[in-house]
Structure formats: C-alpha cells, structure tokens
ZALOPA-502416 format. One line per field, with one value per residue (C-alpha): residue number from 0; residue in three letters; x, y, z. Coordinates in steps of 0.02 Angstrom, whole numbers, always signed. Layout:
residues N
i = [NUM/...]
aa = [ALA/...]
xx = [X/...]
yy = [Y/...]
zz = [Z/...]
This chain:
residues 543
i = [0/1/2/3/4/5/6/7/8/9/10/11/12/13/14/15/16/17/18/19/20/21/22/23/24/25/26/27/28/29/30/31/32/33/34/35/36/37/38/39/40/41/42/43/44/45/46/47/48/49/50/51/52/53/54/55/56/57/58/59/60/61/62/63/64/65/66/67/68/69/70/71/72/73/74/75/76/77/78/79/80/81/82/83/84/85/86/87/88/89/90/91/92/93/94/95/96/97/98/99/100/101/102/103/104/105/106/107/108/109/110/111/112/113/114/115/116/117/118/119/120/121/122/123/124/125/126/127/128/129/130/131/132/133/134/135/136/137/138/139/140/141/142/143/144/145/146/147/148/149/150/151/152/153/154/155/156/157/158/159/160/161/162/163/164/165/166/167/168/169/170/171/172/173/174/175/176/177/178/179/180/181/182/183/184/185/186/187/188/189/190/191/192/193/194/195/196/197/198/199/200/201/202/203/204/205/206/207/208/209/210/211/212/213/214/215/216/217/218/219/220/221/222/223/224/225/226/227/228/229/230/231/232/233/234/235/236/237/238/239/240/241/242/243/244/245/246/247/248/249/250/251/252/253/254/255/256/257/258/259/260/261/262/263/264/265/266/267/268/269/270/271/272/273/274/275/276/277/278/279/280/281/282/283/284/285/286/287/288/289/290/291/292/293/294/295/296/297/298/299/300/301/302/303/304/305/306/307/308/309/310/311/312/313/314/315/316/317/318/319/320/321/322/323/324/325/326/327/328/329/330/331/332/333/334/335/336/337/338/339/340/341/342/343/344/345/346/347/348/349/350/351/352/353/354/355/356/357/358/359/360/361/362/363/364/365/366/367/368/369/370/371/372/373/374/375/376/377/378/379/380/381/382/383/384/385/386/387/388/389/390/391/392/393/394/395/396/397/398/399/400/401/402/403/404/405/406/407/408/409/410/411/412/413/414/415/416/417/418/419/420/421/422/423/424/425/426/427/428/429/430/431/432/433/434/435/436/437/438/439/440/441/442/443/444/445/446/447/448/449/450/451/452/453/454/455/456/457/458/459/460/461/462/463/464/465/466/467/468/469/470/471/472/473/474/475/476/477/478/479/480/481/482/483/484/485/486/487/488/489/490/491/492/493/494/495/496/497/498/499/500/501/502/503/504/505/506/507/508/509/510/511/512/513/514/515/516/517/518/519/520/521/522/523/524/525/526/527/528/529/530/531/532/533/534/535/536/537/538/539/540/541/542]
aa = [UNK/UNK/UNK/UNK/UNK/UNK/UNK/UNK/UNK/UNK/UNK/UNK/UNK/UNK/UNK/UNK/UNK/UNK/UNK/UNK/UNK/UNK/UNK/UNK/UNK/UNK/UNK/UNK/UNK/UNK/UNK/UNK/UNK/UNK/UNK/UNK/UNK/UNK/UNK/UNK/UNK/UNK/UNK/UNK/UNK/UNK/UNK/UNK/UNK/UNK/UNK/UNK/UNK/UNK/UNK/UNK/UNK/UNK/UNK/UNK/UNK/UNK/UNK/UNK/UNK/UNK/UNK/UNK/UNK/UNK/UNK/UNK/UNK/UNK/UNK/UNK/UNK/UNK/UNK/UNK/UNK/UNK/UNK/UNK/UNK/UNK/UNK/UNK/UNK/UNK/UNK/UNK/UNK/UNK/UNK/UNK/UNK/UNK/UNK/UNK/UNK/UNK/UNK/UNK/UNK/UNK/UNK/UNK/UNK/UNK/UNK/UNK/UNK/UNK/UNK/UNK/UNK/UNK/UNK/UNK/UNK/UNK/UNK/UNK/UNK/UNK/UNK/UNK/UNK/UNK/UNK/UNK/UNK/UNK/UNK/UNK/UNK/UNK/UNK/UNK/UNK/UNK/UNK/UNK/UNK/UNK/UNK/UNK/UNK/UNK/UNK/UNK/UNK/UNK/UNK/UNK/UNK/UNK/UNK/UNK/UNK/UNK/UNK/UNK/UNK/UNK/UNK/UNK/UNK/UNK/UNK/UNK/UNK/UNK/UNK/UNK/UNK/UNK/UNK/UNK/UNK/UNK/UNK/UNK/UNK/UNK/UNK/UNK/UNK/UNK/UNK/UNK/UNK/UNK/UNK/UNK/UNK/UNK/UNK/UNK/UNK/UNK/UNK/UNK/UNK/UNK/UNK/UNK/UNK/UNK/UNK/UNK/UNK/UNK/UNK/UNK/UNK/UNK/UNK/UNK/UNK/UNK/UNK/UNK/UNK/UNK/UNK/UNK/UNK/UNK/UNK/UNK/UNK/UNK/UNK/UNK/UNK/UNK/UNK/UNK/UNK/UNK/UNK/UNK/UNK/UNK/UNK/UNK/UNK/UNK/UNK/UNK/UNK/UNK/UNK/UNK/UNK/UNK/UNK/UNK/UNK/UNK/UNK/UNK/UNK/UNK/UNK/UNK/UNK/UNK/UNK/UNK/UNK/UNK/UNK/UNK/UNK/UNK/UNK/UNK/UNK/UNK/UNK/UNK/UNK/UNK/UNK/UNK/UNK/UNK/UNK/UNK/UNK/UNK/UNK/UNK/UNK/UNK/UNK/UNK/UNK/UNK/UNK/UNK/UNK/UNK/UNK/UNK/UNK/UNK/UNK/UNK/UNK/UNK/UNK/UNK/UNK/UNK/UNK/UNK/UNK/UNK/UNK/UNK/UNK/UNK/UNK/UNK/UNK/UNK/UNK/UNK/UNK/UNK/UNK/UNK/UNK/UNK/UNK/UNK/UNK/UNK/UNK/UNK/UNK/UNK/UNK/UNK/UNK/UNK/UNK/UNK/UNK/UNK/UNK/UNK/UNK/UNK/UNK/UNK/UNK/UNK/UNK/UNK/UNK/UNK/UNK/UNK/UNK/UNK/UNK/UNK/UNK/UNK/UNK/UNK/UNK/UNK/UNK/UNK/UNK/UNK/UNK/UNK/UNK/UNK/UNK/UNK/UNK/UNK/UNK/UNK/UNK/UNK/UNK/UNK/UNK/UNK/UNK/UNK/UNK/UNK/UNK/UNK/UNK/UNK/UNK/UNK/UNK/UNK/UNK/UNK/UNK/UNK/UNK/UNK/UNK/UNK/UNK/UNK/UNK/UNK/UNK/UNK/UNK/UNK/UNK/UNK/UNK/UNK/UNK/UNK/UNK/UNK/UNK/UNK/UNK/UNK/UNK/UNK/UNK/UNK/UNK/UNK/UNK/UNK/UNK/UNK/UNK/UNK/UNK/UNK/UNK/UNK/UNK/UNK/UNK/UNK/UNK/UNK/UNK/UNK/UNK/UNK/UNK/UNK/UNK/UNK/UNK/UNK/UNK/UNK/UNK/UNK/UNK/UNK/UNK/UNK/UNK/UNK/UNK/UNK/UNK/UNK/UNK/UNK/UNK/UNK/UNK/UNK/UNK/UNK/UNK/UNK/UNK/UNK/UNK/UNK/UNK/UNK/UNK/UNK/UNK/UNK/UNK/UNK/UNK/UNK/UNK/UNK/UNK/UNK/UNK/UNK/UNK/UNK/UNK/UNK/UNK/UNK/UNK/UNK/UNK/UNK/UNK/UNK/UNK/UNK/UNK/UNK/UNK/UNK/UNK/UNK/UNK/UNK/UNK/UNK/UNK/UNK/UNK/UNK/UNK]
xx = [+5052/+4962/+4941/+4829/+4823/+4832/+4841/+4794/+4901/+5054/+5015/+5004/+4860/+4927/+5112/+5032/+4928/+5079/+5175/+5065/+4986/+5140/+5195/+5135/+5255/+5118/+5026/+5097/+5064/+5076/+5060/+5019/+5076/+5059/+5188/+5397/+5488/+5479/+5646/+5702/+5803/+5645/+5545/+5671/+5713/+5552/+5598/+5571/+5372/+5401/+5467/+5349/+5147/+5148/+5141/+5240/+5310/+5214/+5359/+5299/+5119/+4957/+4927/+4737/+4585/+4423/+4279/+4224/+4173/+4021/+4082/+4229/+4182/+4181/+4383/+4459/+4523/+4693/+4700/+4900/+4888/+5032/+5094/+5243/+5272/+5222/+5062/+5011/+5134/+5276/+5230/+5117/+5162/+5207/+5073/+5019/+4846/+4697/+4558/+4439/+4366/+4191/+4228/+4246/+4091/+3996/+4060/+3989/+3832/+3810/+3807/+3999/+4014/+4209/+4260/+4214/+4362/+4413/+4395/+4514/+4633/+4745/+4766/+4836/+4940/+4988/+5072/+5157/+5334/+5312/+5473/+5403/+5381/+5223/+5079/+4902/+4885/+5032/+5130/+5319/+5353/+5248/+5325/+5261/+5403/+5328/+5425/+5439/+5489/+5653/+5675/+5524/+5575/+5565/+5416/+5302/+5329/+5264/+5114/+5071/+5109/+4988/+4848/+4858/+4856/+4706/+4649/+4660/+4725/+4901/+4913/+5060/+4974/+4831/+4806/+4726/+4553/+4516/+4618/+4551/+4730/+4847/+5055/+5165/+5109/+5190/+5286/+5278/+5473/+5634/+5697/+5818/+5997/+6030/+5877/+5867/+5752/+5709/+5503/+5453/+5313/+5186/+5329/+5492/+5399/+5309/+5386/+5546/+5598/+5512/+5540/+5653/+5532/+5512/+5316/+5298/+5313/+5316/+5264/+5296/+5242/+5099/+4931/+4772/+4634/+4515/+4471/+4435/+4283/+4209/+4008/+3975/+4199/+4335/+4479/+4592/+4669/+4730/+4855/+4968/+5151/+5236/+5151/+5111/+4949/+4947/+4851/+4873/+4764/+4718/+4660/+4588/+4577/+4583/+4608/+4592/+4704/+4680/+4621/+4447/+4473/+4566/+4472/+4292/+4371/+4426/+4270/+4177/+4309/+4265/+4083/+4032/+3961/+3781/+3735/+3713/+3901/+3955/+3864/+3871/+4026/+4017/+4056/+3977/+3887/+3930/+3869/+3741/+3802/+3752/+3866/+4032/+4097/+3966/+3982/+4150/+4188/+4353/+4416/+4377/+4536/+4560/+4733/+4781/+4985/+5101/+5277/+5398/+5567/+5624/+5735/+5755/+5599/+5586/+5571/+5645/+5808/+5990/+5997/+5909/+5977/+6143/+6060/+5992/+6158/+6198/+6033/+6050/+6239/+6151/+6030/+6125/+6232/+6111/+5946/+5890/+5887/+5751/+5767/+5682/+5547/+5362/+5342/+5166/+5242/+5093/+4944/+4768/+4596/+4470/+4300/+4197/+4079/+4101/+3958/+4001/+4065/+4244/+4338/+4261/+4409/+4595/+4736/+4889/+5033/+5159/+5351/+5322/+5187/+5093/+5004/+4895/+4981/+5149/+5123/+5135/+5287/+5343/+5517/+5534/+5500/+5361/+5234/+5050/+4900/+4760/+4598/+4492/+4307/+4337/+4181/+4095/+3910/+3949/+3972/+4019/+4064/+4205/+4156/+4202/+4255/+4272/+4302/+4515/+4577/+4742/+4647/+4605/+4443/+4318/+4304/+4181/+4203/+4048/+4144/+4019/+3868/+3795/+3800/+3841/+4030/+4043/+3971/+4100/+4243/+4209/+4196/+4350/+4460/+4407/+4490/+4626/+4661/+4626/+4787/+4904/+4877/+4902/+5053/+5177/+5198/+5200/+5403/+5370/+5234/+5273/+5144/+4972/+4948/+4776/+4672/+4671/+4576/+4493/+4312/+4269/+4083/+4044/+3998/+4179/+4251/+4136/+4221/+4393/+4353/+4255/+4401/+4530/+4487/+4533/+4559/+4702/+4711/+4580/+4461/+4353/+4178/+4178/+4183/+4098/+4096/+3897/+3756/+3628/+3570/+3728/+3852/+3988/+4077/+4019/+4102/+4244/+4269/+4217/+4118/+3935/+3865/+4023/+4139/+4345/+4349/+4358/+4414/+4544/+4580/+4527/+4369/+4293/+4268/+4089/+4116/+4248/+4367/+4406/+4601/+4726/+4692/+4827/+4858/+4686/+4704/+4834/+4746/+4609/+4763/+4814/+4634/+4593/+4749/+4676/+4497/+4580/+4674/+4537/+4432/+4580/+4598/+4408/+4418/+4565/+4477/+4337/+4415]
yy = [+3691/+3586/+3510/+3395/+3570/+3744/+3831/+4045/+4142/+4086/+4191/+4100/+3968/+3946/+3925/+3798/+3711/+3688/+3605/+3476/+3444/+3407/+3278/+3158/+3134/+3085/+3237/+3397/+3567/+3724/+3898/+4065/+4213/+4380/+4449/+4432/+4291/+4337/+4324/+4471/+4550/+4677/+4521/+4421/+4548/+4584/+4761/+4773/+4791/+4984/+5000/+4862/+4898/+5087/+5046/+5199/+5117/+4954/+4841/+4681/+4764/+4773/+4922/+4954/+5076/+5054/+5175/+5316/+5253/+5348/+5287/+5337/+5539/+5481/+5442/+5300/+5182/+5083/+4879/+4824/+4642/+4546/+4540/+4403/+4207/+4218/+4341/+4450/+4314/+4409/+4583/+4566/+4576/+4378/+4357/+4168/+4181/+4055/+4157/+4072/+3909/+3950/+4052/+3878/+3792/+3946/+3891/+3692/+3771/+3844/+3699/+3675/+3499/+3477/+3660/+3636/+3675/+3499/+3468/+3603/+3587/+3437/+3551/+3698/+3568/+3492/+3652/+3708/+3681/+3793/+3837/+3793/+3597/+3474/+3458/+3417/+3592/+3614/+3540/+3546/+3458/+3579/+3692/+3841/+3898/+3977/+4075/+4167/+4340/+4359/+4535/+4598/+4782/+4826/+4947/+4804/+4723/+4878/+4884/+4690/+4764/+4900/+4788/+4709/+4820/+4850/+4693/+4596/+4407/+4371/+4230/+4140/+4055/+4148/+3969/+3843/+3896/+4014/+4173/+4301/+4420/+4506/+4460/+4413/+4378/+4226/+4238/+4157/+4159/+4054/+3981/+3845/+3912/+3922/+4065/+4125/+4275/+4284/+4271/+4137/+4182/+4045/+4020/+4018/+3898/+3761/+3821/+3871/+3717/+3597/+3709/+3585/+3442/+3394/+3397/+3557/+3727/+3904/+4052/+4226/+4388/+4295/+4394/+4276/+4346/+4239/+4042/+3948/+3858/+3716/+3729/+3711/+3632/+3731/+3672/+3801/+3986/+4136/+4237/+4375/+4368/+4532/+4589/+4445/+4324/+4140/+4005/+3849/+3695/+3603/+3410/+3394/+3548/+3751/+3795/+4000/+4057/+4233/+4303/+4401/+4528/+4458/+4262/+4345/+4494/+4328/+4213/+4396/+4424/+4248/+4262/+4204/+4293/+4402/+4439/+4649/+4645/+4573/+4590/+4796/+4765/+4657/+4493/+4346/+4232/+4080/+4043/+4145/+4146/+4282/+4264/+4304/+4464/+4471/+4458/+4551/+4587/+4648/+4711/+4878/+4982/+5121/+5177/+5266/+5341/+5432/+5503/+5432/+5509/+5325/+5264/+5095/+5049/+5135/+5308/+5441/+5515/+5531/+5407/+5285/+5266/+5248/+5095/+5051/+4985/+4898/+4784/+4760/+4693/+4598/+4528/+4458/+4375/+4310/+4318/+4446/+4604/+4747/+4699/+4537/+4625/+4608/+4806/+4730/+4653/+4654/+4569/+4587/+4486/+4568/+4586/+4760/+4667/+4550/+4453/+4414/+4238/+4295/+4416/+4535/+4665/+4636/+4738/+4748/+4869/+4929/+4998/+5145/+5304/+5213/+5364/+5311/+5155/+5198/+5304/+5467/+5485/+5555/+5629/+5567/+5390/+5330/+5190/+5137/+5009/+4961/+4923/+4826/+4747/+4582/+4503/+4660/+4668/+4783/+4701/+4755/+4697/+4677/+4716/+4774/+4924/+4866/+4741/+4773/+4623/+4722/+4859/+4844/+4764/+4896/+4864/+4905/+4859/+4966/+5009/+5078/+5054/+4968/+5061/+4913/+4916/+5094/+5053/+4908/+5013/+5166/+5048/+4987/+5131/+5187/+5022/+5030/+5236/+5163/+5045/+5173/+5273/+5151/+5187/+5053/+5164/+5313/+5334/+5312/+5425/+5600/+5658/+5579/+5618/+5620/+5656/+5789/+5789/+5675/+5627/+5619/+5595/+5456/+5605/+5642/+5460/+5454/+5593/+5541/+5354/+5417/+5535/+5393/+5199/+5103/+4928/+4809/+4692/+4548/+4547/+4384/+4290/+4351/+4179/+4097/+3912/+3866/+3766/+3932/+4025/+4145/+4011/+4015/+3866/+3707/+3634/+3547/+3727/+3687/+3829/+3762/+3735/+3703/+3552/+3556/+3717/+3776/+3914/+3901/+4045/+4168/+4229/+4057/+4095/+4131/+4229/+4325/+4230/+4331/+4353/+4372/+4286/+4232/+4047/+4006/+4027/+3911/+3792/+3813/+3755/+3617/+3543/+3565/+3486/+3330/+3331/+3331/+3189/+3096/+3167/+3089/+2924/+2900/+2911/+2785/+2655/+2688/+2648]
zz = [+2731/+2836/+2989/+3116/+3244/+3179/+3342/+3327/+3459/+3555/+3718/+3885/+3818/+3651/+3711/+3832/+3694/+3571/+3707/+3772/+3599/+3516/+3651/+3547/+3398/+3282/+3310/+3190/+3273/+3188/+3314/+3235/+3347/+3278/+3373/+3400/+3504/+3656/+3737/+3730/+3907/+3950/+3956/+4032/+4175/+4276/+4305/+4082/+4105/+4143/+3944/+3887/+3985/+3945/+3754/+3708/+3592/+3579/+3626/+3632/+3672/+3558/+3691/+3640/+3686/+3736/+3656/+3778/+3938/+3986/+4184/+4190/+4133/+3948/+3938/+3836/+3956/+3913/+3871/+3859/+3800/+3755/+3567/+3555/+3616/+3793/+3772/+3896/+4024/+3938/+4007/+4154/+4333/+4358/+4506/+4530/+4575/+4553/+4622/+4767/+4739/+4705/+4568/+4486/+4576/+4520/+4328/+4356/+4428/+4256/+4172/+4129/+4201/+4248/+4292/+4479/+4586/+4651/+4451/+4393/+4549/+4458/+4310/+4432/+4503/+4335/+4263/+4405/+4474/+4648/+4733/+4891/+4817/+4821/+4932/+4897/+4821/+4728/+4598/+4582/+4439/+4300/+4164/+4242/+4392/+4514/+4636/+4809/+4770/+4780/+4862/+4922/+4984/+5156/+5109/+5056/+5221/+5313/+5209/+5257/+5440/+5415/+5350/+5526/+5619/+5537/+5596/+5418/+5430/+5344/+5231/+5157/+5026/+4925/+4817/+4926/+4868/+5014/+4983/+5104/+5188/+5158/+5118/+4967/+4805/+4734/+4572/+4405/+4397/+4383/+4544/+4454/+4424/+4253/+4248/+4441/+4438/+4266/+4210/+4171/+4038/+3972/+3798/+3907/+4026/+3907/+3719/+3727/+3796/+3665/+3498/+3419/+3371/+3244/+3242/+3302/+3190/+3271/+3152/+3214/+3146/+3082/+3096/+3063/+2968/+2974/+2999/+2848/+2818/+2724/+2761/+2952/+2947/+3027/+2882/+2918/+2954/+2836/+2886/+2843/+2865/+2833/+2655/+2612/+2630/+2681/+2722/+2840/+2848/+2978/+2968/+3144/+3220/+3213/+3404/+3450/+3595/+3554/+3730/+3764/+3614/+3474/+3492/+3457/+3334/+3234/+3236/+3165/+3046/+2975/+2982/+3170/+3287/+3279/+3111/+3164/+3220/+3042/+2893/+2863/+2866/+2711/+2785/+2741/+2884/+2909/+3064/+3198/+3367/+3464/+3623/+3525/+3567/+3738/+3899/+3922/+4109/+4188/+4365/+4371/+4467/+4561/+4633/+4781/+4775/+4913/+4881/+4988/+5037/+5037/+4880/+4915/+4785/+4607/+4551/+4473/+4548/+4578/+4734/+4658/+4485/+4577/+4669/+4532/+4439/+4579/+4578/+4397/+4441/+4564/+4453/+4323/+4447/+4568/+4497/+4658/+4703/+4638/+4460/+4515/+4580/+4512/+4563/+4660/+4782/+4912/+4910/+4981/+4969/+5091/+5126/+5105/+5224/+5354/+5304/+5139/+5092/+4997/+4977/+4833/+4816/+4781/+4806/+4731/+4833/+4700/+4761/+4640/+4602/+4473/+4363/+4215/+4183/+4217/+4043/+4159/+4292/+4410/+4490/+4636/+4730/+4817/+4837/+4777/+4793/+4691/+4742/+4599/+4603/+4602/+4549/+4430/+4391/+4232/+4069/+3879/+3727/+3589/+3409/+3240/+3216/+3010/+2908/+2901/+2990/+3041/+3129/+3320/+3394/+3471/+3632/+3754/+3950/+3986/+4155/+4304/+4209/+4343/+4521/+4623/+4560/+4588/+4801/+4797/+4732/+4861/+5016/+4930/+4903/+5102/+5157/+5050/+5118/+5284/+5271/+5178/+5317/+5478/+5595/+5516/+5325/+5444/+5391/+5222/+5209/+5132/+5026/+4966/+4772/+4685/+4828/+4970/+5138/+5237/+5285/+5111/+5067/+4935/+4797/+4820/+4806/+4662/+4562/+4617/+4557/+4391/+4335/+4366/+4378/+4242/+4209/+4289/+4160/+4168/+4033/+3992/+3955/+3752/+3685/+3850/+3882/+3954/+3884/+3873/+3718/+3745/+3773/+3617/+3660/+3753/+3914/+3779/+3729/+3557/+3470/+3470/+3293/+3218/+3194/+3209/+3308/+3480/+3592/+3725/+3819/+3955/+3820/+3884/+4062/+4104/+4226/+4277/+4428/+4594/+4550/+4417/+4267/+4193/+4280/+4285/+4085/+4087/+4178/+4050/+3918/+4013/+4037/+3831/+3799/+3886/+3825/+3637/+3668/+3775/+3590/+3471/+3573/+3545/+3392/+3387/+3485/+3372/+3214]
C-alpha cells in the first residue's frame, strides 16, 4: 500500500490532519489509528465518559500509569488517553479552551517564528463553528461545533455566585486571549439539529463527515510499530493489525499525531531519540536526538469534594436514577438535559497573587464527588472542583520500558519535584476551599470529604495534596517544536535531522499552555495542514 501521507494516530490532530490533507483530490491519505471507530453512544452521549475515563475496562481508553511518583508519596498516578477515531476528544470533558495569549508569545519568543498569538488566532478561528456565531475572535463556519452548555445545573450557577462573592470577576468568554474569572465553560458539542447535544470529538467533527473519498483511507485497529526508514528518509510506517504485521508507504510524508506519549514511544521504537533510551534495548540508531521523550510537563491537580443532599446533579441513589431516565428521554429528544452535561460545568482562571500577569491556576467545578478519577464512588450525590498548576516548573520524561512495541510507554511526569508547584498548588487549594465554602453553596453543602478542620497549616495542605493530586489530563513538550539543542522538531514541526517526517500534535508544544489542551492541538493540526500545502505548492511552482 501506499500513499503521498501516511498519517500515525486518528485522535483530535490526526482526525484533523486527514481531513484537511485530503481536500485536495490529488493528494492520497492513509490514517493509522490504533484504536475502534469512535461512534459509539458512550462517546456520543456526554454523560458516557463516567464508563469510558475510569479505564475499568479500557473502553475506548489506553488508560495508562506513570512509574512511582516520588511527589506524590511514591503512588502511580493515572494517564486516560484516548484509544479510537477522535483520541482523547472522544472521552474528555468537551471544554473549549485556548489558554491566555502569551502562552503563545512565550512559544515565538523561543524561537518558533509563527506560533505568536495574533499568528495562531486564524487557525482557532478556522476550525471552529461557535454557537454564539463570528466575531473577530471566533469562527462559525469550522468543523469543530462549539457549544453553550446546554443545561448547566442550578449548582454550578451557585458556585460562579460564590466565586463573587469572593470578589473574582465573571467572564462569558474564557477565549479572547485574556481568560482571568470565573463562569461557564464552553463546549465542544453539537448545536445543529440533526446531532443537538451530542460531542462533537475531533473524528465526528472533521472525519466522519469526509470518510467517503475517494483519496482518503481510514485503518482502525491498526497499532504502528515503528516508522520506516531509508538512511536519514522517513519512507514509511509498520504496523500491526490484529495478528498480523503490515507495512504502509508513504511518497511524501510520514506525519505522527500520536500525542505526548505514544509520538516519542514511536520515534524510539524506530531508532530516534537519545541513544541511552534505545540501544539496551537492542534497537538500532538511526538518528540522535536527545529531546524525544524530554521535556514532559502536565497540570498537576488537586481536588476538593462535599456531599450534597441535592440530587439534581449525578450520584449514586434512588432519587436520582429515577431522574436520571427522564434526562436520558430528554436527551435523545432534545439534545438537553443532564446527559448533555460536560460533568465540569464551572470554570475558573485566577490569580494566587494579585501581582501576577495571568491567571496561573484553573479550576474546573464538577456536579459529582469525583474520587480518584471517578475509578472510586461514592453513594450518594454531591459536588467537586479542581484546582491544577497551570503553568508547572516540574518536568519528566516518557521512555522505554522495552523493546515490545505493544507494551505501554514508561512515563515519568516527575510531579512536585520542584517546590514551586507544590506553593502554587497550596495557595491554590486555600482559594479554591475558600469558594466551596462562601454563603451562596451554603444549601448545598452537607459534608466536606477528604479533609477535616480548618486553619490548616501548609505541612497539612502538603500531606493532603501529596497523598492525592494527580494529573487532569494535559501532558505535552516530548517531541518539542524550538530551534535549541533539545528542540525535536523545527517551527514546520518537522523532526530536525530528518527528511519526510514531522510531528503534529500536543508533544510539540514547548511549553505547556495555561488551559485545556485539546483545541489548541487542533489548532496545531489546522496550521500543519497549511505549512504542507504552502511545502507541496513549492515544490509545484518549483518544478
């Protein structure tokens, strides 16, 4: 088989890649995605991420482990990333967030000419069809729907009433490039008719729709192995497909949307990266780069929970199952009601101190007791928030754990290793406590789980954070784009030292952006797509 574009994971980069690559009807485009279709109902229906994040089972859900984290009391902490068309879009919490604009100013300031935020805003724009229509931020002609929520529980109000009474701003819009408040999250969710309330993933957005053309093959259950090479020449990919072992070959390009672990696990598996991380396990080098696999950062997250004698949000109980029929009824006929629901319903960008540019924690306020991932429940109903870092000093790395290209990258967050996360968290979580307990949740209030009395010292919010923070999803920088001695790709996102092969995905940030990270990945799609056919036109006009 091959093809002018072997693309390696059809997650919310890859889905986005295929799409706009194949466009052009000349242009054949072959995606590899290790995982199912995507489509399923517990991806389509919001409220499916409780069966799909805990990973027991892995639905849909690579559901990995980090080693022993020496910060967090020497526990394994817990890495769901997507496994099917869609990626980590399929099972996430939907929430539309760019992060502030000089997370993107502080990327040209490295050296990656054309990431600066007036740069990146027309790719934002370009992939986006917001509900609330066009304006010089937003797009509304995109792939990508993006929605108001469509039921946002009376609860989550009171929490955005809370925050201000605290004295925190509101803010309608958290995507203008200035995100500091509190309020709704917006939604990456249908708002046309035919799919009202459903989630819109990265595949049902920019794939589904285009996965009759002719150019343009889509391989499930199709786990790469490694890239194939001819000297210093990306010429192809190897995969395996159930039992059995194939190759595909690519005439122009091999293009890796794997995300931050399974995009630098790959280029090792084939012999790039630092030649420690690969040759004892018996791989031959083919090319020293000692950034692949570095530089892995992620939001660090602590939660705070209360039971709530309230049923009007999820939980575990006779009332609310009850009500829970009827919103499923209500769902399927008019794309609302709690089924719709992205569970974090609240958001909040604030400052630990006043005197600091941006925000540098994020909150997300959940209409359930969220416990270990969701993997441990509880009877009952009741509410939570997270508090994350949002902009971590503390970076790891993803590595080899052996040469089996089926088994599961090591990964290595190194989470608290540096104490200036652990200050930012504790100020953190005290704000965050602060604003669960203000007058306007004072009815929803029953009983605070996880942590008893108050006045606590900082040794004290220092064992309650070490025995349970954890990540919240967001891990970049292993393949990152920069023109240092630790840079892995260049500012085209092709891997430096080698010809016919880049990286497109969140691995490629350099540092990690002040937000969610899923539609700043897709902007990352949507801008590659571009510079490959600026590239391919070129070469055109040159021959």
């Amino acid at each position: 088989m091959s093809y002018d574009y072997v693309i390696v994971g059809g997650g919310s980069a890859g889905s986005t890649m295929a799409a706009r690559l194949s466009e052009d009807p000349d242009a054949k485009v072959c995606l590899l995605e290790a995982g199912g279709g995507g489509n399923s109902i517990l991806v389509r229906a919001p409220a499916g991420v409780v069966a799909m994040l805990p990973g027991r089972p892995k639905i849909n859900n690579w559901a990995f482990e980090t080693v022993p984290q020496p910060g967090l009391n020497g526990r394994r902490g817990y890495q769901p990333r997507g496994k099917a068309l869609g990626g980590s879009s399929a099972i996430n919490a939907m929430l539309y967030i760019r992060g502030h604009k000089t997370d993107y100013d502080g990327w040209a300031d490295l050296g990656c000419d054309g990431w600066s935020w007036e740069e990146v805003l027309p790719y934002f724009q370009k992939s986006e069809n917001n509900e609330r229509g066009a304006d010089d931020i937003h797009g509304a002609s995109g792939p990508l729907q993006i929605s108001n929520q469509k039921s946002p529980r009376p609860i989550t109000e009171a929490f955005i009433d809370a925050a201000k009474q605290l004295q925190h701003r509101h803010r309608e819009d958290f995507n203008n490039g200035e995100n500091e408040g509190v309020g709704l999250y917006q939604v990456t969710q249908f708002h046309d008719k035919a799919k009202n309330g459903e989630r819109c993933s990265a595949a049902a957005g920019y794939l589904f729709p285009v996965m009759d053309r002719a150019n343009l093959t889509v391989v499930t259950g199709a786990h790469a192995t490694r890239i194939l090479f001819d000297g210093k020449r990306a010429t192809g990919v190897a995969f395996r497909q159930g039992k059995q072992d194939k190759k595909v070959m690519a005439g122009k390009e091999v293009i890796l949307c794997g995300g931050a672990f399974n995009s630098p696990q790959l280029l090792q598996l084939s012999g790039v990266g630092r030649p420690d991380d690969i040759r004892h396990h018996g791989i031959e080098m083919v090319h020293e780069l000692p950034g692949v696999g570095q530089n892995l950062q992620d939001h660090i997250d602590f939660i705070l929970a209360y039971k709530s004698k309230d049923t009007d949000n999820f939980g575990i109980g006779a009332a609310g199952t009850v009500g829970l029929i009827k919103h499923i009824a209500k769902w399927r006929k008019d794309g609302a009601s709690m089924i719709a629901s992205p569970f974090a319903e609240g958001a909040g960008f604030l400052k630990t101190d006043a005197t600091l540019d941006r925000p540098d924690i994020q909150l997300h306020f959940v209409i359930s007791i969220v416990d270990n991932h969701a993997r441990k429940l509880h009877l009952g109903y009741g509410f939570s928030c997270h508090v994350c870092v949002l902009r971590p000093h503390s970076a790891g790395e993803v590595f080899l754990q052996n040469s089996d290209p089926m088994a599961a990258p090591g990964i290595d967050p190194r989470f608290l290793s540096d104490d200036r996360d652990l200050d930012v968290l504790i100020k953190g979580a005290r704000m965050t406590r602060d604003i669960l307990q203000a007058p306007a949740l004072q009815k929803y209030r029953h009983k605070e789980l996880f942590m008893s009395g108050n006045n606590l010292s900082d040794a004290e919010w220092e064992q309650n954070i070490r025995s349970r923070a954890d990540t919240v999803y967001h891990p970049v920088g292993t393949c990152k784009m920069g023109v240092d001695d630790m840079a892995v790709v260049d500012p085209e996102l092709k891997v430096r030292g080698l010809d016919r092969l880049r990286v497109v995905d969140a691995s490629v940030m350099p540092t990690l952006i002040g937000g969610n990270t899923n539609a700043p990945t897709i902007m990352i799609a949507e801008k590659a797509a571009d510079m490959i056919r600026a590239a391919d036109n070129m070469g055109v006009a040159a021959e």
